[in-house]
SERO-4910 file (N, C-alpha, C, O; in steps of 0.05 Angstrom, whole numbers):
BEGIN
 pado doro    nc1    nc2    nc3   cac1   cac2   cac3    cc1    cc2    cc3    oc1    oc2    oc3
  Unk    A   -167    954    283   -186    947    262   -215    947    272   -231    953    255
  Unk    A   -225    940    303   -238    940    307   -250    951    331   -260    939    349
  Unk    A   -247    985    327   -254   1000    348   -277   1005    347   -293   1008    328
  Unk    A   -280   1007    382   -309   1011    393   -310   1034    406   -331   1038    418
  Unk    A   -291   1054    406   -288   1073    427   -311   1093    427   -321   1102    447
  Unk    A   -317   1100    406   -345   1121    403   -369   1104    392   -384   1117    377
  Unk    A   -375   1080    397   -399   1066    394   -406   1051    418   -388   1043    432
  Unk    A   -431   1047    426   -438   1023    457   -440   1009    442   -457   1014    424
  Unk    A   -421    981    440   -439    960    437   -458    949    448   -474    964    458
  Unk    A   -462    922    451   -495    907    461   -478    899    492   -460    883    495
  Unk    A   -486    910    504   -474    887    541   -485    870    535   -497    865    514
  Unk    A   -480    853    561   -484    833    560   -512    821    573   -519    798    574
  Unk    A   -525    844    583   -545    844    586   -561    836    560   -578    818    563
  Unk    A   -556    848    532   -572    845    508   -563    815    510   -582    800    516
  Unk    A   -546    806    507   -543    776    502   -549    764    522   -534    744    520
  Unk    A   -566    759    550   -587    748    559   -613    749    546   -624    728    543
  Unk    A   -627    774    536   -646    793    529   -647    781    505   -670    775    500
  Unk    A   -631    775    488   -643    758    460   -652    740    464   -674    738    452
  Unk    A   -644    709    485   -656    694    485   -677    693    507   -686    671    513
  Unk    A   -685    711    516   -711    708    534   -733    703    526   -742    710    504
  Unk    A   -745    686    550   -772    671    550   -786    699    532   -795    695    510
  Unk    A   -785    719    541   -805    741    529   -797    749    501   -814    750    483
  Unk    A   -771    754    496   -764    753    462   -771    727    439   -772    730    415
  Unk    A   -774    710    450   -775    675    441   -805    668    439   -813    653    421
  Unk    A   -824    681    460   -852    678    453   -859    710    435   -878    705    420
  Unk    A   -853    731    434   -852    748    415   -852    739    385   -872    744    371
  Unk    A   -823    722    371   -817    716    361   -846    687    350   -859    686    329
  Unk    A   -845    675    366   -871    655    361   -891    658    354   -902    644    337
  Unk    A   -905    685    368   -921    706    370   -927    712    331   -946    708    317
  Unk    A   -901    724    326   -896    738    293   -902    712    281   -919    710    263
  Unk    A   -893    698    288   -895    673    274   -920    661    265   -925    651    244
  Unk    A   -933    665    284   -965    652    282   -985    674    275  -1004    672    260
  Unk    A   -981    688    283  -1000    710    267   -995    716    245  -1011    733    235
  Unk    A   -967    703    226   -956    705    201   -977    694    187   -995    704    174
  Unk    A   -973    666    194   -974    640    194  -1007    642    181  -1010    636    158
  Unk    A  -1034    651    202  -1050    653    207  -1061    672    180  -1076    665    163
  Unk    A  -1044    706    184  -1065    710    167  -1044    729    147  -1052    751    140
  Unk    A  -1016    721    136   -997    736    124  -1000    714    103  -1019    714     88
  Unk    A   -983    699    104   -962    675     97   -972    666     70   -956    662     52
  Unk    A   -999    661     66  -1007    655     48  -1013    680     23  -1006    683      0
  Unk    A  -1030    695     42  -1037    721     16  -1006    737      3  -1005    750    -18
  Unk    A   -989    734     17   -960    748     15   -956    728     -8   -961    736    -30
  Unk    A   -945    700     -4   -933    680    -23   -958    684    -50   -949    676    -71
  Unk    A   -984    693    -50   -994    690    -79   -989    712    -98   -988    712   -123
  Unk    A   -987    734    -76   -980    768    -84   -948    765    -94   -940    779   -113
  Unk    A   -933    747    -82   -904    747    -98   -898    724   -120   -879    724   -136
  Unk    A   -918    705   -118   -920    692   -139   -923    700   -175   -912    694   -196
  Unk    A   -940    713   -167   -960    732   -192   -930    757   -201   -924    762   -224
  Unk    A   -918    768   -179   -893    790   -193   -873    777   -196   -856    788   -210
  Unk    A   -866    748   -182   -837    740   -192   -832    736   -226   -830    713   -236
  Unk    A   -831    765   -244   -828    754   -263   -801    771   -270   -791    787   -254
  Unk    A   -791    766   -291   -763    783   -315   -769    814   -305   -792    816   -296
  Unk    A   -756    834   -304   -732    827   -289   -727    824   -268   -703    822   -263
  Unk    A   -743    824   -251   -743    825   -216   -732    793   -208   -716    788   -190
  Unk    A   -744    773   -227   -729    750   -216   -705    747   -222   -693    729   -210
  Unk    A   -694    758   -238   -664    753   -243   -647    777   -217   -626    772   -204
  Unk    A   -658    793   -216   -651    814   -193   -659    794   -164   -637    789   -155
  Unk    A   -672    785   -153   -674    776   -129   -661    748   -125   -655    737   -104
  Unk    A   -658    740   -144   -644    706   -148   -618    716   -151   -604    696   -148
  Unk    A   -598    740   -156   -583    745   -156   -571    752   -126   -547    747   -120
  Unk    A   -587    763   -110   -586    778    -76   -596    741    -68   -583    725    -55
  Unk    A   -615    738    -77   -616    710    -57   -588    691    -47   -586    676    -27
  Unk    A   -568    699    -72   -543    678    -79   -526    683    -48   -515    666    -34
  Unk    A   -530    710    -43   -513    727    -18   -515    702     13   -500    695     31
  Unk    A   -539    697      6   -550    687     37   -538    656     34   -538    641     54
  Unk    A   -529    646     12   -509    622     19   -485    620     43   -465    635     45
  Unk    A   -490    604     54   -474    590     76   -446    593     66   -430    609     76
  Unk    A   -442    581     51   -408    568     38   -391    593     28   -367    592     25
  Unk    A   -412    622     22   -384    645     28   -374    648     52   -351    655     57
  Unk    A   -388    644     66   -376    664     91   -363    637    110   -349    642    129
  Unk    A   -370    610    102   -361    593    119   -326    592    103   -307    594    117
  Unk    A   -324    590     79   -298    584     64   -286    614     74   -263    613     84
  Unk    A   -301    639     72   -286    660     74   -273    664     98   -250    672     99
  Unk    A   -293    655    130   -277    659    149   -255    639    164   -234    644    175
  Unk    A   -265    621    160   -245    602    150   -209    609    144   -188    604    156
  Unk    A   -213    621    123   -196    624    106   -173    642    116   -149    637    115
  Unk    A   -192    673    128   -192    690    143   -166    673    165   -142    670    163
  Unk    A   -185    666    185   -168    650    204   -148    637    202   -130    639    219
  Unk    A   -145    622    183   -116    606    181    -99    632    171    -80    641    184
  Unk    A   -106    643    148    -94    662    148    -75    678    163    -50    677    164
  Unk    A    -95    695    177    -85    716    197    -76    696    230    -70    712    248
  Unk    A    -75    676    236    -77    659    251    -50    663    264    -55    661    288
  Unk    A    -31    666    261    -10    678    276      9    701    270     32    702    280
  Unk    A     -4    723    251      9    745    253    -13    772    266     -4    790    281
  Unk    A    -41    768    256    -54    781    264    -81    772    281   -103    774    270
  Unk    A    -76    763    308   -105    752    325   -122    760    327   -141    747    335
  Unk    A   -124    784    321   -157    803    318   -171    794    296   -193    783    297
  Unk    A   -158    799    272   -173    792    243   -173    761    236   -186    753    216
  Unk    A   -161    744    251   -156    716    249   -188    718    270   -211    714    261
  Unk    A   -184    722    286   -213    720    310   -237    728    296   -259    716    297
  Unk    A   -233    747    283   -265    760    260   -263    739    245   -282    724    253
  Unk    A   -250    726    224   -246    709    206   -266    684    222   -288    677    212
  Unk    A   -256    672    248   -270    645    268   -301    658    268   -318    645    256
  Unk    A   -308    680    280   -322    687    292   -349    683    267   -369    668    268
  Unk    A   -340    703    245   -357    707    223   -366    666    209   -387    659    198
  Unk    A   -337    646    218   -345    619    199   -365    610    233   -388    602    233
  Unk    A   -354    613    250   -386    600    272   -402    607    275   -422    593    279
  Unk    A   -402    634    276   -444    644    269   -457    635    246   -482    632    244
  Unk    A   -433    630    224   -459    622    203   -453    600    196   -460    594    173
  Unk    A   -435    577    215   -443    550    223   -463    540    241   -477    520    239
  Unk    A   -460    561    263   -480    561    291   -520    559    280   -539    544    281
  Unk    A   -512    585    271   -540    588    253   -552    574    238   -576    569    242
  Unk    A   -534    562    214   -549    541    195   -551    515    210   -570    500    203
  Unk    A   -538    507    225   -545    477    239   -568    488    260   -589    476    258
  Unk    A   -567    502    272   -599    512    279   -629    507    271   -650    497    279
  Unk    A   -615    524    242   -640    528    228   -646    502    214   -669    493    215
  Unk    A   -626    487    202   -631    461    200   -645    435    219   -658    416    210
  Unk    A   -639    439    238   -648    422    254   -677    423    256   -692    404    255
  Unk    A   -687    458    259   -717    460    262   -727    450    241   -747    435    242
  Unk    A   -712    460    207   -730    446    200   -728    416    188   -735    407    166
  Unk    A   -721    407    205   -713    377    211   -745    365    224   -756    344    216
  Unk    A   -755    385    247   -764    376    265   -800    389    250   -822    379    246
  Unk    A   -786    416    246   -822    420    237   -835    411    213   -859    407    215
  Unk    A   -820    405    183   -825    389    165   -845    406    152   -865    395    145
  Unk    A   -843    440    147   -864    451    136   -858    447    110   -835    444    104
  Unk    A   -878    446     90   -882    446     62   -877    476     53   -888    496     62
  Unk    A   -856    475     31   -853    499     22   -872    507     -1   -885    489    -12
  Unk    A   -874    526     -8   -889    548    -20   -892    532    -46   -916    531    -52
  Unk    A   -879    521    -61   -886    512    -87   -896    481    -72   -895    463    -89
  Unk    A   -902    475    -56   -920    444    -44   -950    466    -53   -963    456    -71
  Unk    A   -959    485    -45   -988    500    -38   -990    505    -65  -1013    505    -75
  Unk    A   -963    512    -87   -979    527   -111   -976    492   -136   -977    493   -161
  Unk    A   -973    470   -123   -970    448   -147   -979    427   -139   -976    408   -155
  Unk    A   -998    420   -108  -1006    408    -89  -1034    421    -70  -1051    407    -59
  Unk    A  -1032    449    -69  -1052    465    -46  -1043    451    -21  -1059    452     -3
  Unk    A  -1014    435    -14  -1008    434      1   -992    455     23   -972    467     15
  Unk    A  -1002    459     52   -991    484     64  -1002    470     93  -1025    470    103
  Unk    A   -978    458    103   -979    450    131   -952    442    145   -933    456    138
  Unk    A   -948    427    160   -933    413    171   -931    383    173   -950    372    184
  Unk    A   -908    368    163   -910    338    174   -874    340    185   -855    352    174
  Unk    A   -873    324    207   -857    330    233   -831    306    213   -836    287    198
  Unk    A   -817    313    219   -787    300    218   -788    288    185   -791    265    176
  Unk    A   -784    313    172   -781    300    143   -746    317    135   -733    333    148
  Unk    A   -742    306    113   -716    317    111   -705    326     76   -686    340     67
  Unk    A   -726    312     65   -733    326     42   -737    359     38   -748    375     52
  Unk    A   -721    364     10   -721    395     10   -753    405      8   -756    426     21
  Unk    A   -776    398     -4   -798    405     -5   -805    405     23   -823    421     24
  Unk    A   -800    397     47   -817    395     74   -797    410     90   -796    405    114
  Unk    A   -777    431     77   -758    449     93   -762    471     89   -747    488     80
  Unk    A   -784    475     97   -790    508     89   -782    533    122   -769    553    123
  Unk    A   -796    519    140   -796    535    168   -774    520    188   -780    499    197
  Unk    A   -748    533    194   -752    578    184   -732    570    162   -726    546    157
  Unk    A   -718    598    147   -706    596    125   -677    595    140   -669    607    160
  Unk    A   -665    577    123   -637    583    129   -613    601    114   -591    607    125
  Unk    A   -622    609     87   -617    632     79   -617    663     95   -600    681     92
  Unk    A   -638    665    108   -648    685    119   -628    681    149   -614    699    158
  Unk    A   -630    655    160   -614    658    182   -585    663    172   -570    676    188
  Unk    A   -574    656    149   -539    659    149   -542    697    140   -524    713    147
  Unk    A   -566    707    125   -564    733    113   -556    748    152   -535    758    160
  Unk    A   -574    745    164   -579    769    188   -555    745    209   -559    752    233
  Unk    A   -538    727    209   -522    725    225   -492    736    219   -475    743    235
  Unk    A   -490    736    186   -466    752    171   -475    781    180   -458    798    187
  Unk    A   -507    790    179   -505    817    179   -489    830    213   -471    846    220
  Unk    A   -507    815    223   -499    815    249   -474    820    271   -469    835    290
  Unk    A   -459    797    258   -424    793    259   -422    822    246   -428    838    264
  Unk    A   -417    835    224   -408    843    213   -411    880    224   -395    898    225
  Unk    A   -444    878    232   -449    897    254   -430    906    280   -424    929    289
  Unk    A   -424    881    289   -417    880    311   -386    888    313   -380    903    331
  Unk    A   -365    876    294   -340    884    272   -346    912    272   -339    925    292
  Unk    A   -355    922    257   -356    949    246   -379    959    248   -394    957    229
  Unk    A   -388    975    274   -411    983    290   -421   1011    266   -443   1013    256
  Unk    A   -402   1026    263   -419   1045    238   -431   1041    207   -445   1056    192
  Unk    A   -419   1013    204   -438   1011    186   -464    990    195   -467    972    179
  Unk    A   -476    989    211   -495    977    216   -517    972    204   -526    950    197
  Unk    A   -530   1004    199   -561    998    180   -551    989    165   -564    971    154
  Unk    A   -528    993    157   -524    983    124   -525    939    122   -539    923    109
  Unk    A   -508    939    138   -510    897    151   -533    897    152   -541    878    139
  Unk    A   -550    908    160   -574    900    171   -601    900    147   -621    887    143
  Unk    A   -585    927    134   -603    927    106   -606    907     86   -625    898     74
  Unk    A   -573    899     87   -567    882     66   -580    856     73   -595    843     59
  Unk    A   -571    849    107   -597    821    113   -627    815    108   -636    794    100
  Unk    A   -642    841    115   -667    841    111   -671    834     79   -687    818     71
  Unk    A   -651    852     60   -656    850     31   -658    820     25   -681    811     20
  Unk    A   -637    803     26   -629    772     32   -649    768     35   -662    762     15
  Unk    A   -664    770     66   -681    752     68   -714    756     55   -735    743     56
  Unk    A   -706    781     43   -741    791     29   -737    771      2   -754    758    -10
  Unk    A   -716    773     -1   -703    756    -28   -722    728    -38   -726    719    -61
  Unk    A   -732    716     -8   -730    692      0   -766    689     -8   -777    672    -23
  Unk    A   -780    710      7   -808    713     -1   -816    720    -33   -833    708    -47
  Unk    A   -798    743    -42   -801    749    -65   -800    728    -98   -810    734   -120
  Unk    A   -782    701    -88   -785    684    -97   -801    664    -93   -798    644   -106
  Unk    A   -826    668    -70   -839    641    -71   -822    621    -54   -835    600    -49
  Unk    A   -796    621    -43   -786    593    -28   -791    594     -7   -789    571      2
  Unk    A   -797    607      9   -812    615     31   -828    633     48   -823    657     49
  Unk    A   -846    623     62   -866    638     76   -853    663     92   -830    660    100
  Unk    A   -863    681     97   -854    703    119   -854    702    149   -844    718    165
  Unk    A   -868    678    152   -865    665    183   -830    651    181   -812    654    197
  Unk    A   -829    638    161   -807    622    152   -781    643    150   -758    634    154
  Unk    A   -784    662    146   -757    685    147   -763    697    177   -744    703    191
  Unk    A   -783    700    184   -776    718    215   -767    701    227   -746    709    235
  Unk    A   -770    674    235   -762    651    250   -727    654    241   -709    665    254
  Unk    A   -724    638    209   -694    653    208   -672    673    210   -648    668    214
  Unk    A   -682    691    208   -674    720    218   -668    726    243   -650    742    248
  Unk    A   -683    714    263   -681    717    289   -659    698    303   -643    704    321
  Unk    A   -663    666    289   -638    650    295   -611    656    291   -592    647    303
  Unk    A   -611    676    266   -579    689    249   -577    708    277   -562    700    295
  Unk    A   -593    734    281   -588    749    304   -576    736    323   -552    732    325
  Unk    A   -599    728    343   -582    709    368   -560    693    370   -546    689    390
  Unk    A   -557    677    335   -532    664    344   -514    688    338   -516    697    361
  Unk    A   -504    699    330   -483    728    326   -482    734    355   -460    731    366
  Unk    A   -502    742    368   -497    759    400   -485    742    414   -464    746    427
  Unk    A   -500    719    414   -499    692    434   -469    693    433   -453    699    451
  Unk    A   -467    685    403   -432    684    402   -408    703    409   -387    696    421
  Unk    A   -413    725    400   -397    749    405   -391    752    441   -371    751    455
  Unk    A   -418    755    445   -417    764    471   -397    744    496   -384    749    516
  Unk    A   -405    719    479   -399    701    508   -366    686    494   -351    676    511
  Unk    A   -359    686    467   -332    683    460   -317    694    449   -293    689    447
  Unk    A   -332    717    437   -309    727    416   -301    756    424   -282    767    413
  Unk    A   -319    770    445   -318    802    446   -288    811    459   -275    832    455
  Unk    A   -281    789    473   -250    799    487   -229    799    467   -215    818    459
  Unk    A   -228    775    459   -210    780    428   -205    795    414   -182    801    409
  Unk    A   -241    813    398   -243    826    388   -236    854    394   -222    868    379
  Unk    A   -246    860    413   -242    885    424   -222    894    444   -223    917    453
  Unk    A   -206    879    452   -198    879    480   -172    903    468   -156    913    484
***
């Protein structure tokens, strides 16, 4: 089910290489220069087009980047296939801990950074940070939508290496989903996006690739 024979996957070199000091200040990097001189002119430019029919079209793709498909699905997966088939029982684990891994991630930051989301700036002109709030208005950075879109894409990359652009398309769409509605900033999706990535590799590489592929 899950041949790799005419594809390289990522060594394991890439799964040091995602979390490096130099990818992680890159990543910070996007972030603050978002932050600085994106984040705002982007959220008024999508404010002004989120109208009929595009919002019913992007609130429809936004639905994708929920947590609870892919946590119930792999899940499900696993008990399932859990003692007749250990490969697809293993994709099933693999696909519910990356996008458990990821959203408690992304939760926690924004646990810790307390950014004000996009409708605080357009019903308040509020647009900052206050540190350890837990309220949905002060959970804006990073998205956790965006992290479960690019850690499903990811897994799913990694599963089935030829269709890749396509996972990867469908994540990015997810997470444009996220700006195009106003719920969050584009600093707030690259931050998530990158947590969905790393936890997928992190994971694959260091628990699930023998299973999978062996």
């Amino acid at each position: 089910m899950f041949n790799n024979n005419k594809f390289h996957l990522p060594s394991m070199a890439d799964s040091r290489s995602i979390a490096s000091p130099f990818i992680i200040a890159a990543v910070l990097l996007a972030c603050a220069i978002s932050w600085f001189f994106i984040d705002l002119p982007a959220v008024i430019l999508f404010h002004a087009l989120d109208q009929p029919p595009y919002h019913d079209l992007f609130k429809a793709i936004t639905r994708l980047g929920q947590s609870e498909w892919y946590l119930v699905g792999g899940i499900l997966l696993y008990l399932f296939f859990r003692k007749t088939k250990p490969r697809q029982a293993a994709a099933g684990l693999f696909l519910f801990t990356t996008t458990a891994v990821s959203g408690l991630g992304a939760n926690l930051i924004k646990f810790i950074a307390g950014r004000a989301r996009p409708k605080l700036f357009f019903s308040e002109g509020i647009n900052g940070f206050n540190f350890f709030h837990i309220e949905h208005a002060w959970a804006s950075f990073p998205s956790g939508h965006s992290a479960t879109a690019f850690s499903v894409a990811m897994a799913f990359a990694l599963l089935w290496p030829k269709g890749r652009p396509l996972f990867l398309l469908a994540g990015a769409l997810i997470a444009f989903s996220r700006i195009f509605l106003t719920q969050h900033y584009p600093s707030d999706v690259i931050a998530g996006s990158y947590i969905g990535i790393a936890s997928s590799i992190l994971l694959y590489h260091h628990y699930f690739k023998k299973q999978l592929h062996d």
